[in-house]
C-alpha positions in Angstrom: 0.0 0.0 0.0 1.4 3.3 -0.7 1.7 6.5 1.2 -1.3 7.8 -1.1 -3.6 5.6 0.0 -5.6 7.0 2.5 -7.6 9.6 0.6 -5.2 10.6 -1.9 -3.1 12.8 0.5 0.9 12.1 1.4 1.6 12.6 5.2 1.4 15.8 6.9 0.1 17.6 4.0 -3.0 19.5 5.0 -6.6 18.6 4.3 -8.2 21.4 2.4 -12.3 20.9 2.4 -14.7 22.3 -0.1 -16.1 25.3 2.1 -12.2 26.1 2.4 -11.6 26.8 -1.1 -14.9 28.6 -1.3 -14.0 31.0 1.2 -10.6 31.4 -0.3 -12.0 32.3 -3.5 -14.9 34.9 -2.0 -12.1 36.2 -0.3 -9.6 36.6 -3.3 -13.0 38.0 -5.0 -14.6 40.5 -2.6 -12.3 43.3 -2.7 -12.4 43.4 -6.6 -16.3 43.2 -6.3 -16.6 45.8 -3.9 -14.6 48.2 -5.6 -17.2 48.0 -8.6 -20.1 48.3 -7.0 -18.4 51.6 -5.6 -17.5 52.7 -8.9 -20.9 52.0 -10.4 -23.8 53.5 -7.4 -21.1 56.1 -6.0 -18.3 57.4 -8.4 -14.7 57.2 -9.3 -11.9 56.5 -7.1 -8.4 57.3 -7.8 -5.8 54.5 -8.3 -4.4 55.0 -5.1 -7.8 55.0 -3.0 -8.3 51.4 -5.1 -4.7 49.4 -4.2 -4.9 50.6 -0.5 -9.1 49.3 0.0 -7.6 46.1 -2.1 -4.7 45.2 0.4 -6.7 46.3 3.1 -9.8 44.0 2.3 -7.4 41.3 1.0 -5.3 41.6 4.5 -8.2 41.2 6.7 -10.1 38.5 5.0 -6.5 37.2 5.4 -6.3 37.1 8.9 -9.9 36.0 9.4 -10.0 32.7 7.1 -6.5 32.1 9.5 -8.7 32.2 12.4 -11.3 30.6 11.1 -10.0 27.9 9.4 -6.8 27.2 11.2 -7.9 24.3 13.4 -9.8 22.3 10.5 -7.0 22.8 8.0 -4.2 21.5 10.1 -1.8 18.5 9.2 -1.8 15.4 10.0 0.1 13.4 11.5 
């Protein structure tokens, strides 16, 4: 039997679930989505205004999927 045998997964690499990626994805998604719904019900925004929301939203979706997620995406043994 080889080490891929139980589920498809080598040892100690993490176990990644469907709602994971899901959240991964809204997160990677939401600040691009936000910033155009701003642009089309409130106006323009300047370049600068756009990369600083971006790495703002981007950081704290960030930190909460880390919290989050942290103890169902951990390695096993």
């Amino acid at each position: 039997m080889t080490a891929l045998g139980r589920g498809g997964r080598k040892p100690g690499e993490p176990i990644y679930l469907r709602r994971h990626l899901i959240v991964l994805a809204l997160a990677v998604g939401l600040p691009v989505v936000l910033l155009q719904l701003y642009k089309i019900y409130i106006g323009p925004v300047s370049f600068g205004a756009q990369m600083g929301f971006g790495i703002l939203i981007s950081v704290l979706a960030g930190i909460v999927l880390y919290f989050t997620y942290r103890s169902s995406a951990q390695n096993q043994p």
